[in-house]
C-alpha positions, 0 to 999 in steps of 0.5 A: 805640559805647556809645550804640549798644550801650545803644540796642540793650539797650533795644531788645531789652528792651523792645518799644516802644522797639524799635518808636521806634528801628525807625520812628522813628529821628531822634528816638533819634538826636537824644535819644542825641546819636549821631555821623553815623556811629553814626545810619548804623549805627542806621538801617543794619546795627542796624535789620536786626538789631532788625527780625529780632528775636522779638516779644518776646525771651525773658528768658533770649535778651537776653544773647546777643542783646545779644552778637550785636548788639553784635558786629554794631555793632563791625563796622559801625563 
């Protein structure tokens, strides 16, 4: 779950890397070694949410992002 959680902190940060997880997700996969189960909540449940994000998320909204999306990431798994 920490790899997804630190996945989606970079995602919400930083734009580009949200675009890589977005449309490129066997390599985030393959770099972040996630589990089966963790890769199916990434291209599944996270993806949504990262997706329905701002373009760009403001400094001060990370934190609650980061928080609703890592609940997000407990109750898929």
């Amino acid at each position: 779950m920490e790899s997804l959680v630190e996945i989606a902190h970079k995602a919400i940060a930083d734009y580009g890397f949200r675009q890589e997880a977005l449309w490129s997700p066997d390599g985030v996969i393959d770099r972040w070694g996630l589990s089966s189960k963790e890769a199916k909540v990434l291209t599944g449940a996270l993806n949504e949410a990262l997706a329905a994000l701002p373009i760009p998320v403001e400094p001060e909204k990370i934190p609650s992002e980061l928080e609703r999306i890592t609940k997000l990431i407990k109750g898929a798994l």
